[in-house]
C-alpha positions in Angstrom: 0.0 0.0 0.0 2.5 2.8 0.9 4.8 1.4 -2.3 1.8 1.9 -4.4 1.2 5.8 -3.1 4.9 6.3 -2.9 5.0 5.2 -6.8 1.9 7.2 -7.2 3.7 10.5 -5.5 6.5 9.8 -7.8 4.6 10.1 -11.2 3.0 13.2 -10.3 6.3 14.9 -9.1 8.0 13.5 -12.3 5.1 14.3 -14.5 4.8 18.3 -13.0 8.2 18.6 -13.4 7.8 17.7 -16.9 4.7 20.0 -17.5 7.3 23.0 -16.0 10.0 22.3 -18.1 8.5 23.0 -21.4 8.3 26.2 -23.0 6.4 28.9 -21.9 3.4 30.0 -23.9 2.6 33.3 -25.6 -0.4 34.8 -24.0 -3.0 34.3 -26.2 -5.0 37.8 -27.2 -8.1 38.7 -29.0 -7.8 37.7 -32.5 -9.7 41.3 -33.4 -6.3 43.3 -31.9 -3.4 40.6 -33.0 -2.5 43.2 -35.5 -2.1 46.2 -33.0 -0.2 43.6 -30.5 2.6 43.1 -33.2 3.9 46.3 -32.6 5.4 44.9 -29.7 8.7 43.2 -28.7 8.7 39.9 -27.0 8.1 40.9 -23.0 8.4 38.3 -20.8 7.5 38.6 -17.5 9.5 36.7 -14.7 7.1 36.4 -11.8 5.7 34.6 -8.6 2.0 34.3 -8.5 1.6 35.8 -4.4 3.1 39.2 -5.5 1.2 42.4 -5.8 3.5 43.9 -8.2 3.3 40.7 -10.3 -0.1 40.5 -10.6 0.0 44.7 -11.1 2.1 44.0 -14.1 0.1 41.0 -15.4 -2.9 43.3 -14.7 -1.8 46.2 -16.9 -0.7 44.1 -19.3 -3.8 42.2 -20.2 -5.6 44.4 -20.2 -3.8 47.0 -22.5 -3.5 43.5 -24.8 0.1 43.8 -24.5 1.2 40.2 -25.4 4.0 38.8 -23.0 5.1 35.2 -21.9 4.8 35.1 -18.1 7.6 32.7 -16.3 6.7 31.7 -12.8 10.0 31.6 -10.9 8.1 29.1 -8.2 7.2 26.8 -10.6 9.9 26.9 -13.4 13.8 25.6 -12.2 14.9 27.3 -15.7 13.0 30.3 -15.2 14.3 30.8 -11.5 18.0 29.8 -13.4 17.6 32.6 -16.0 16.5 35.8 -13.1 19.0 35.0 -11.0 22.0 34.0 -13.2 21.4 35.6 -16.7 19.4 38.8 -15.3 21.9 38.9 -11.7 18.5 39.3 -10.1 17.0 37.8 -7.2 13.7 39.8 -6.4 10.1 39.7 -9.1 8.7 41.4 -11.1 11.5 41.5 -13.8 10.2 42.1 -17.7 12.4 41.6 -20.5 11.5 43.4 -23.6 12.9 41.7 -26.6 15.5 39.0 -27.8 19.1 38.0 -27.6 21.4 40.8 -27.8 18.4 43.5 -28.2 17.7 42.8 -24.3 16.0 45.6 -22.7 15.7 44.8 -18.6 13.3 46.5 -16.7 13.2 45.6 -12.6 10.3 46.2 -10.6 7.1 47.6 -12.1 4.7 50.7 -12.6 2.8 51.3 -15.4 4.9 54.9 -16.1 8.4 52.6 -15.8 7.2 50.3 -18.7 6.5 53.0 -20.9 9.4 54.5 -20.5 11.1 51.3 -21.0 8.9 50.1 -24.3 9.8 53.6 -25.6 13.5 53.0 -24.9 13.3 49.4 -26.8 11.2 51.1 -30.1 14.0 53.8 -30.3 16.6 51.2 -30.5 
């Protein structure tokens, strides 16, 4: 008995880690604004789902149609990997606008700080 729900333990650990290690998702907008949301960089949004300023940015976000791939740090070992080593950061939110060597960071967030920062990223 405690084999079988120490097997069954393992599938789903192995199974959710599996789920978290593949790659994150564009967020999927209204088909009607696609057009207007390719104006954009790539923003992705590193994140934990219990912080204000996370869910502030996810907020503002959404509902400006702003597309952006949102990386939970909690739930995503590569995601956590990539803030803290790649980005030298160890507090949320962090948004990256765009790809490569076109990296624009932005730490923290307010809605005046990201359009600052988008404006910075379209003038490059």
């Amino acid at each position: 008995m405690i084999r079988a729900v120490c097997a069954s333990l393992a599938v789903i650990l192995v199974t959710g880690v599996s789920i978290a290690a593949e790659s994150p998702r564009q967020s999927t907008l209204n088909p009607a604004k696609a057009a207007a949301a390719k104006t954009y960089p790539q923003i992705v949004l590193y994140s934990v789902a219990w912080c204000p300023h996370c869910r502030e940015a996810k907020e503002y976000l959404t509902k400006n149609d702003i597309p952006f791939i949102n990386r939970d740090v909690e739930i995503d070992a590569r995601a956590m990997e990539d803030l803290t080593i790649k980005y030298t950061s160890t507090g949320v939110p962090v948004l990256v606008f765009g790809k490569d060597k076109d990296e624009v960071l932005m730490k923290g967030f307010t809605p005046e700080l990201f359009q600052e920062t988008l404006q910075k990223v379209r003038l490059k």
